[in-house]
VOBA-1610 file (N, C-alpha, C; in pm, whole numbers, padded with zeros to 5 digits, always signed):
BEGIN
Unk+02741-01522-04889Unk+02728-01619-04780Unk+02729-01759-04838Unk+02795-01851-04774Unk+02799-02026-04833Unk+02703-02105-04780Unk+02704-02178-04852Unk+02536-02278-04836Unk+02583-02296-04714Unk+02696-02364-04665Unk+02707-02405-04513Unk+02692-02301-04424Unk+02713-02154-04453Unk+02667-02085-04341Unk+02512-02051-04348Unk+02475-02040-04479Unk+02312-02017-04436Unk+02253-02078-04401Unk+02274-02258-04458Unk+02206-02324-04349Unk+02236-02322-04187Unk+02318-02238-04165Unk+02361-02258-03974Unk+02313-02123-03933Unk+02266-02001-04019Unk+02142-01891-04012Unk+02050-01966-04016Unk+01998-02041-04094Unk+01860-02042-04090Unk+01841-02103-03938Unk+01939-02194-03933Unk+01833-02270-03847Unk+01897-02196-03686Unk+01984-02125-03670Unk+01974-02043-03574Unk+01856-01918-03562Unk+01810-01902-03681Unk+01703-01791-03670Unk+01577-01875-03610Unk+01597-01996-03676Unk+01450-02100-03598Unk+01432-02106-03502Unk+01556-02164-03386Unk+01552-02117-03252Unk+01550-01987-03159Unk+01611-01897-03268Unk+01531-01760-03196Unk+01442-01736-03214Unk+01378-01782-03294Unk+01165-01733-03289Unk+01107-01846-03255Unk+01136-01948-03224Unk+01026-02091-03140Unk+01108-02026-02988Unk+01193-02012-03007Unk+01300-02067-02827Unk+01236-01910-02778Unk+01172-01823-02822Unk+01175-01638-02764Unk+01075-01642-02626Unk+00953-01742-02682Unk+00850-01692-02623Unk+00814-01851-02542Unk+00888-01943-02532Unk+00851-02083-02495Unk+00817-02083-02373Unk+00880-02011-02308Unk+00862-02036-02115Unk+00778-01947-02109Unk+00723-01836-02163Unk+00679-01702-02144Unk+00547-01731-02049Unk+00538-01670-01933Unk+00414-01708-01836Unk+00278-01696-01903Unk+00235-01712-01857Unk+00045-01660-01903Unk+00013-01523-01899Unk-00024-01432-01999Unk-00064-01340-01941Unk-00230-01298-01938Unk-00287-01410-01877Unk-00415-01377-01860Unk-00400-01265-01734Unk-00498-01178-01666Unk-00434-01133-01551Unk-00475-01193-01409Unk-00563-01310-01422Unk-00552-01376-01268Unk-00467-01523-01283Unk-00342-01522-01363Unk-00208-01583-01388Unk-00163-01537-01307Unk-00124-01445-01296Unk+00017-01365-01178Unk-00104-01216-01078Unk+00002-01208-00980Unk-00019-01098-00941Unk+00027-00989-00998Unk-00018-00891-00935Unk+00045-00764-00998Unk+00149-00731-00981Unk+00233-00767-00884Unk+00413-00733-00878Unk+00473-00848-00988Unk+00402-00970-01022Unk+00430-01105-01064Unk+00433-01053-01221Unk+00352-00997-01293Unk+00296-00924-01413Unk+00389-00838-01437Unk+00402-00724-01325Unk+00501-00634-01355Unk+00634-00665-01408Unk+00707-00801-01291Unk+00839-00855-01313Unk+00861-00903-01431Unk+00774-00990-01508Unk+00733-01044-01598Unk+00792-00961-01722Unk+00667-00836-01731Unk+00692-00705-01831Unk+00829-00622-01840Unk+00912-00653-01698Unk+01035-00576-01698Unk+01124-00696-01787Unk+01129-00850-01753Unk+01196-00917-01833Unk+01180-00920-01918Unk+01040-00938-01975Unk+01010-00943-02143Unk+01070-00787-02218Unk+01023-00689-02147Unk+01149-00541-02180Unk+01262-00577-02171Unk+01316-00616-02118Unk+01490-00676-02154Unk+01539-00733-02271Unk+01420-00833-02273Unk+01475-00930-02431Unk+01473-00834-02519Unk+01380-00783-02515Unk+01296-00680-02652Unk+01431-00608-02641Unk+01458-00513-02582Unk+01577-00463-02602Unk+01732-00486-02642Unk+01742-00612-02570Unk+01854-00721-02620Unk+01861-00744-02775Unk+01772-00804-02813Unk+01692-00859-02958Unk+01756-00698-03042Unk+01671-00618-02999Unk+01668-00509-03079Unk+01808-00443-03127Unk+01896-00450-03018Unk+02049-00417-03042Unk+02128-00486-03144Unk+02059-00616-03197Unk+02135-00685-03273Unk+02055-00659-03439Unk+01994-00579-03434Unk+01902-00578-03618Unk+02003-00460-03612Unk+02040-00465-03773Unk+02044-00330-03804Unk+02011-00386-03992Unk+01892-00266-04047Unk+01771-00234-04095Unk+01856-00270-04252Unk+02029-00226-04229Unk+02068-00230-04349Unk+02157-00317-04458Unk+02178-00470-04303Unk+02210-00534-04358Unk+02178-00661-04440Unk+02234-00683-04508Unk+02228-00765-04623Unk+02306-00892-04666Unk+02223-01025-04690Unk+02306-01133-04749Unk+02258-01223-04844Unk+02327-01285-04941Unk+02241-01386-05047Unk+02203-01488-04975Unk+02074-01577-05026Unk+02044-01674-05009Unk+01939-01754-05051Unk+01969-01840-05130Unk+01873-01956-05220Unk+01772-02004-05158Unk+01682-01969-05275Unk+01512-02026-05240Unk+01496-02117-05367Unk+01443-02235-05345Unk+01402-02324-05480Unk+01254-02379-05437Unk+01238-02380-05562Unk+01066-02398-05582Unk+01061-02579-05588Unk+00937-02584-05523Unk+00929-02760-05462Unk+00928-02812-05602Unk+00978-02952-05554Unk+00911-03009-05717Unk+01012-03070-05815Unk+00985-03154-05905Unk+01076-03192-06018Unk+01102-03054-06120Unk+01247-03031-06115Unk+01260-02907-06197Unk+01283-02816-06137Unk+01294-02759-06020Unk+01276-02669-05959Unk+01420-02562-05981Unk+01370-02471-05949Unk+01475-02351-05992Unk+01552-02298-05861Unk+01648-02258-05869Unk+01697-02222-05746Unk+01733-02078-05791Unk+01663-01967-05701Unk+01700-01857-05712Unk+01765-01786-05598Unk+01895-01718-05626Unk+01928-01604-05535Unk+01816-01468-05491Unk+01863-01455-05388Unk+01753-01327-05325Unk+01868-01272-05215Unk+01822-01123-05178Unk+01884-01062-05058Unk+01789-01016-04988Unk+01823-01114-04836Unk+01762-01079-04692Unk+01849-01036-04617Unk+01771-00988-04508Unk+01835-00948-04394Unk+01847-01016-04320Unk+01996-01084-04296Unk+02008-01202-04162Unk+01984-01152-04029Unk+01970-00987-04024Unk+01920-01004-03832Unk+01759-00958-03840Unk+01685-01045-03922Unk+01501-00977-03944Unk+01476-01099-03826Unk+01564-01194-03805Unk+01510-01286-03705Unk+01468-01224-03550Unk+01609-01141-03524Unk+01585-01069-03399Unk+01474-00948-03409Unk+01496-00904-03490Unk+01331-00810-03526Unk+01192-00826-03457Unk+01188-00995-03545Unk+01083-01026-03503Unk+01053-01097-03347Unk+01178-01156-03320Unk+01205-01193-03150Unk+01168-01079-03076Unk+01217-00941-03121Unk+01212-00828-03019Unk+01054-00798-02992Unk+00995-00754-03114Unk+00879-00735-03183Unk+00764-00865-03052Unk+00772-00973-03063Unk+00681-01096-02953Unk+00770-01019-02844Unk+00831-00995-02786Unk+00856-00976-02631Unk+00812-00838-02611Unk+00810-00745-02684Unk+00753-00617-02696Unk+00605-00649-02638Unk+00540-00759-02781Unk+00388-00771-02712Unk+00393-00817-02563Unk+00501-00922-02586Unk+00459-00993-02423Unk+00440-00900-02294Unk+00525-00773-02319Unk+00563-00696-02232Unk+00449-00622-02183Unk+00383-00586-02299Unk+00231-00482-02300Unk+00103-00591-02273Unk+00137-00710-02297Unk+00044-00784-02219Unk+00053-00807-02065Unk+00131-00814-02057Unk+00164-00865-01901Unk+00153-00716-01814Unk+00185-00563-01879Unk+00137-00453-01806Unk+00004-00454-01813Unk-00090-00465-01936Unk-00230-00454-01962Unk-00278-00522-01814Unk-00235-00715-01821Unk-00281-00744-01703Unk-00294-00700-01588Unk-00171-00636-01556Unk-00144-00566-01411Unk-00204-00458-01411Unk-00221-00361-01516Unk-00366-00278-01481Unk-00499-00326-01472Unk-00534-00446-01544Unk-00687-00468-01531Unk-00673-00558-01366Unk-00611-00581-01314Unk-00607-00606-01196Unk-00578-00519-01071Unk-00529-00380-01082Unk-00542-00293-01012Unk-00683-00209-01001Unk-00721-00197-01175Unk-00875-00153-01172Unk-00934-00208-01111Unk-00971-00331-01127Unk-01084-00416-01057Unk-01075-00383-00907Unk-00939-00397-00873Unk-00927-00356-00716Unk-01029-00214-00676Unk-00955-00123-00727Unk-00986-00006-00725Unk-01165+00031-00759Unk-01195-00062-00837Unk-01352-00051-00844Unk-01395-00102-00767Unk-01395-00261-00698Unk-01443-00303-00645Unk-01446-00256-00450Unk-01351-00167-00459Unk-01301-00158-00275Unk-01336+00033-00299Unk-01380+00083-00409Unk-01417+00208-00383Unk-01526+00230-00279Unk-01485+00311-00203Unk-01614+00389-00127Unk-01593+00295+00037Unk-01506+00215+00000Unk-01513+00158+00182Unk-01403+00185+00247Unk-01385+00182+00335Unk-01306+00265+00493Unk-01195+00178+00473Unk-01092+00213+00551Unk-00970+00149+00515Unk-00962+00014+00590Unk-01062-00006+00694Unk-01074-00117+00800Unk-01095-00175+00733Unk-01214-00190+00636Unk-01297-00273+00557Unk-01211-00312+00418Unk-01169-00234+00392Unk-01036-00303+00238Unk-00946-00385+00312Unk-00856-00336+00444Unk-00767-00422+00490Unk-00770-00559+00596Unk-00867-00578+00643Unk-00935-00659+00749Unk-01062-00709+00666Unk-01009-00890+00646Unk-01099-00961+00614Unk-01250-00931+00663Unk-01357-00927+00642Unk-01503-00986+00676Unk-01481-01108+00854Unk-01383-01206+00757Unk-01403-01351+00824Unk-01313-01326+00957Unk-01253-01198+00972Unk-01129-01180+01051Unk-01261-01177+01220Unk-01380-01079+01184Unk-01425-01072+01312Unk-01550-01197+01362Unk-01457-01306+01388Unk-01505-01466+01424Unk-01604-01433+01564Unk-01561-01354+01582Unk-01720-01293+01743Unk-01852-01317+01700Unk-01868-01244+01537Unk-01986-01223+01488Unk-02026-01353+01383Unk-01956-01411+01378Unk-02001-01549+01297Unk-02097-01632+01393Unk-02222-01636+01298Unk-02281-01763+01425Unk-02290-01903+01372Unk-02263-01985+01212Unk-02242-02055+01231Unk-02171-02085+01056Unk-02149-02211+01064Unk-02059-02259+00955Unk-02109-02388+00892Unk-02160-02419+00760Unk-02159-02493+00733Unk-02102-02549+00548Unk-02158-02687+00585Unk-02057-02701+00433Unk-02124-02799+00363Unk-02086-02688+00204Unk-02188-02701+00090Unk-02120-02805+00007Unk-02255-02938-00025Unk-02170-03023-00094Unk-02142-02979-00219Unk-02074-03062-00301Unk-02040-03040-00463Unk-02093-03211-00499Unk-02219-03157-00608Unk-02235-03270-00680Unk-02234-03279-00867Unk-02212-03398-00898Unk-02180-03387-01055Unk-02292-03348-01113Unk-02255-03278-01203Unk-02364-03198-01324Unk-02440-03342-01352Unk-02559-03271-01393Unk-02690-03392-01464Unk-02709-03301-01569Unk-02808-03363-01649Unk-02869-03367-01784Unk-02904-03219-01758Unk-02998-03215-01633Unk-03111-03109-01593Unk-03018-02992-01562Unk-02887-03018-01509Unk-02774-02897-01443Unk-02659-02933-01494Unk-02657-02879-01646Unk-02528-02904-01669Unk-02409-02903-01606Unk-02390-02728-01549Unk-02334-02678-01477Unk-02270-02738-01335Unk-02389-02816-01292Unk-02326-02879-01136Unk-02344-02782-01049Unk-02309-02806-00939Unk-02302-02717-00847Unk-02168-02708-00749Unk-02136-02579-00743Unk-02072-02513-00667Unk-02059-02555-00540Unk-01899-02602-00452Unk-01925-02657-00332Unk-01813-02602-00224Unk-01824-02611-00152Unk-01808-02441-00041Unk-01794-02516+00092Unk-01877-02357+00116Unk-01927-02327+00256Unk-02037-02214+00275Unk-02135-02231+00351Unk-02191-02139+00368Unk-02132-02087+00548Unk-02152-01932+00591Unk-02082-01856+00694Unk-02183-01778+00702Unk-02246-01769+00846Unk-02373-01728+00874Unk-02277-01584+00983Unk-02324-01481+00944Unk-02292-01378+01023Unk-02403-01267+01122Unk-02383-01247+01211Unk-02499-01233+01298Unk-02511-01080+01253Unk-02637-01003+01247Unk-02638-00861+01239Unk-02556-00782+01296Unk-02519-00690+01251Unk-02414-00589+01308Unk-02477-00448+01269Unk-02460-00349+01374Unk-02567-00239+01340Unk-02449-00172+01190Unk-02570-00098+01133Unk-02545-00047+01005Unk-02453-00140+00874Unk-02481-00288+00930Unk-02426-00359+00829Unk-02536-00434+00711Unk-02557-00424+00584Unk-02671-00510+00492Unk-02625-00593+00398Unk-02685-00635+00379Unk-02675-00757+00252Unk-02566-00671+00152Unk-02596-00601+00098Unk-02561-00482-00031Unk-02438-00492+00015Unk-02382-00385+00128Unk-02246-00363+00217Unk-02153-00467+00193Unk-02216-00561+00286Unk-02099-00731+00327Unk-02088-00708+00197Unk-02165-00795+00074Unk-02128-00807-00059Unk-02005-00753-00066Unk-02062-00563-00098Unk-01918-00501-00152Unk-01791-00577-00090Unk-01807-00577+00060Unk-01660-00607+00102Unk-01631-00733+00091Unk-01720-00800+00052Unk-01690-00934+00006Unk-01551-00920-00155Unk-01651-00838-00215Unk-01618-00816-00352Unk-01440-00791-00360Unk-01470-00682-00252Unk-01341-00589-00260Unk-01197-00669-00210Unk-01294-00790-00118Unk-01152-00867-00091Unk-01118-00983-00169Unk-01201-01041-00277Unk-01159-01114-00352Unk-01081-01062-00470Unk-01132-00914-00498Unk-01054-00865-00590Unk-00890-00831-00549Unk-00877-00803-00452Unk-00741-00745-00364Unk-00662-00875-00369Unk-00718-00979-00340Unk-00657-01148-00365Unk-00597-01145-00441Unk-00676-01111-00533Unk-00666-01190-00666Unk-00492-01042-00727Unk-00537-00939-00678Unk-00408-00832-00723Unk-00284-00909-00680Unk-00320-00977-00555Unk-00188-01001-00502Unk-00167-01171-00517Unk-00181-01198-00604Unk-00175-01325-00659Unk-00247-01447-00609Unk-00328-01438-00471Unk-00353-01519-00369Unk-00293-01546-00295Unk-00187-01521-00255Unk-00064-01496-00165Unk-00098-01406-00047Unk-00176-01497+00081Unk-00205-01409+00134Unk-00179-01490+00305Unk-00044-01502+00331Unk-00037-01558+00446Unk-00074-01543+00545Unk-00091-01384+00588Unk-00107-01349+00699Unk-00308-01344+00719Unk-00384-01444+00639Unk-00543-01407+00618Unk-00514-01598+00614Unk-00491-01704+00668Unk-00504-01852+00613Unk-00669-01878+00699Unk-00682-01819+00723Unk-00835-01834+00785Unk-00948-01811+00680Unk-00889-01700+00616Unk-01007-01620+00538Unk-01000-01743+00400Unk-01152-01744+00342Unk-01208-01872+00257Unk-01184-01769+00126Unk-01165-01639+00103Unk-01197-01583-00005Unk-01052-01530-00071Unk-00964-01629+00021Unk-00809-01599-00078Unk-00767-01719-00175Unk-00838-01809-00209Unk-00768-01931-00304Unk-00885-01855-00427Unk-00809-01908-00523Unk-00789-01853-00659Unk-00923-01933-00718Unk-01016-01852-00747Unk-01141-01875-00835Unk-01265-01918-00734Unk-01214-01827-00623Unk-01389-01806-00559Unk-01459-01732-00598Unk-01605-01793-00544Unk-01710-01696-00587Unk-01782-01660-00429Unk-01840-01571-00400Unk-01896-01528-00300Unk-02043-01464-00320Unk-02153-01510-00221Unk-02311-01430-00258Unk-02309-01418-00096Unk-02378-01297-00142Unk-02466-01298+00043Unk-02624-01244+00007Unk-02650-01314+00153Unk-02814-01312+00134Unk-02852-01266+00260Unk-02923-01218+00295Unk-03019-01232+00412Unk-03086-01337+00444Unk-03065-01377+00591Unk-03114-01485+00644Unk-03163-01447+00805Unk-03304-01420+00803Unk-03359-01406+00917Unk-03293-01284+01008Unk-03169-01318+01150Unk-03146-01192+01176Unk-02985-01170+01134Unk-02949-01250+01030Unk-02853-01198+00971Unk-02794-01235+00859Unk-02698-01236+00784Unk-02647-01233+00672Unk-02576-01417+00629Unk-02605-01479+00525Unk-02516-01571+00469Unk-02417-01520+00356Unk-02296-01571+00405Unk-02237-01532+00314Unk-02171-01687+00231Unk-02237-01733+00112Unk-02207-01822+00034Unk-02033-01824-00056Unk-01952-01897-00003Unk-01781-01907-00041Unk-01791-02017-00097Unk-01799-02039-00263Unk-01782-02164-00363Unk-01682-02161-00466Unk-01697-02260-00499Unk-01586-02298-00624Unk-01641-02445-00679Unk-01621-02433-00863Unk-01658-02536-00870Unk-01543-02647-00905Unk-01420-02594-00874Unk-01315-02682-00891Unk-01322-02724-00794Unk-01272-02867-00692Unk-01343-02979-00587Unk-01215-02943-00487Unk-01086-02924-00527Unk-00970-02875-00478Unk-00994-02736-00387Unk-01039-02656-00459Unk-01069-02528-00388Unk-01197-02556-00309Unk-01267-02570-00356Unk-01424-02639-00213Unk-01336-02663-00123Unk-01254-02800-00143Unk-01203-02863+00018Unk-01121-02735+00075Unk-01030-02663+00029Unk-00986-02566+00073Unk-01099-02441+00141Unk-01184-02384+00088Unk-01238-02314+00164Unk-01343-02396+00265Unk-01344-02510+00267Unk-01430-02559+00394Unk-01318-02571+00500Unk-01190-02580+00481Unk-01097-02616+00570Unk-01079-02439+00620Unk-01086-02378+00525Unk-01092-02249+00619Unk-01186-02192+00683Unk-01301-02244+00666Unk-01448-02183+00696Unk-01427-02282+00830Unk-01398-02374+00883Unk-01382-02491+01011Unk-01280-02399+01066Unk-01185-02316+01000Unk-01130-02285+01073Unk-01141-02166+01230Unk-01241-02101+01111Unk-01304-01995+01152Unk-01435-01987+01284Unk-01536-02161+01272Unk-01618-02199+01320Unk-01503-02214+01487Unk-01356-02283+01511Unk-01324-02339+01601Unk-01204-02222+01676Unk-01141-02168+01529Unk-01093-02078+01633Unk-00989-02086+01583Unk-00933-02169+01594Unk-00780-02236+01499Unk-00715-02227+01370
//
């Protein structure tokens, strides 16, 4: 091989291992949904496969390595000019098993969190039956102090009137079960713009309150607060 072509290997091998993985989404798993994760893992399986068609294990070419420095020696060596795609295939391989990993730990959670309740209750928001809401209010967000690092969480609180055989424990679960189901389906949840527990990084508590249940909808990002108070108003008027 001639100096002029290895230098136009090398530095094509550079851009196949910086350029492989540059756009590559996040694969935390409340990044994407689970069809979002999946699609993800089928493209990153493509490259990997692409990549992989072009190594083969046995070929071989010269190319000079010199040692830094006054004096330096320049020695011949034989590499393999397609170890670049190897290793391209090799990162999209991982990317691939990351981005499935995600989409299972996001089906689990579903699946744990919505076990044991009726199909009404997994598919029909909490916030959907507005009869039983008796009132709505909204939780400020103020900046952390010395004393609260943390700050506080700013919302809405959603007062729900007793309902026979319904408790604190219960709502929770189905609280639980529908933030987790959100979150499977990326927050993408048009047909629920009422419900406060579909934007991305709520938290939900319920308590008992006299003859019925609060159910606390926060976030401490200030973006999502205003969002679930705009849905919790929504819920108070009807609209």
């Amino acid at each position: 091989m001639s100096k002029s072509a290895l230098k136009y290997a090398r530095i094509s091998a550079f851009m196949i291992v910086s350029g492989a993985c540059a756009h590559a989404a996040g694969t935390d798993p409340h990044d994407m949904s689970v069809a979002q994760h999946e699609a993800a893992a089928a493209q990153e399986q493509q490259q990997d496969t692409a990549h992989s068609a072009q190594v083969d294990p046995n070929a071989r070419a010269e190319q000079t390595r010199c040692s830094p420095g006054k004096g330096s020696i320049c020695w011949t060596e034989m590499v393999n000019p397609t170890a670049p795609h190897m290793k391209t295939a090799e990162e999209h391989r991982t990317l691939a098993a990351q981005h499935r990993s995600a989409s299972q730990a996001l089906r689990d959670a579903e699946a744990s969190a919505c076990a044991g309740l009726s199909a009404d209750d997994r598919d029909t928001s909490p916030f959907a039956h507005t009869a039983d809401i008796q009132s709505v209010a909204k939780l400020e967000q103020r900046a952390a102090t010395y004393a609260d690092t943390q700050g506080t969480d700013g919302g809405a609180t959603i007062v729900f009137r007793a309902a026979p055989g319904l408790t604190t424990e219960w709502l929770q679960r189905i609280v639980n079960c529908h933030i987790a189901r959100n979150s499977a389906a990326g927050h993408d949840m048009p047909e629920m713009p009422y419900c406060p527990l579909v934007p991305r990084g709520v938290q939900a508590n319920v308590r008992s309150v006299g003859d019925g249940f609060a159910v606390d909808v926060v976030s401490k990002d200030p973006a999502t607060a205003a969002e679930i108070w705009r849905r919790a108003q929504q819920l108070q008027t009807g609209t």
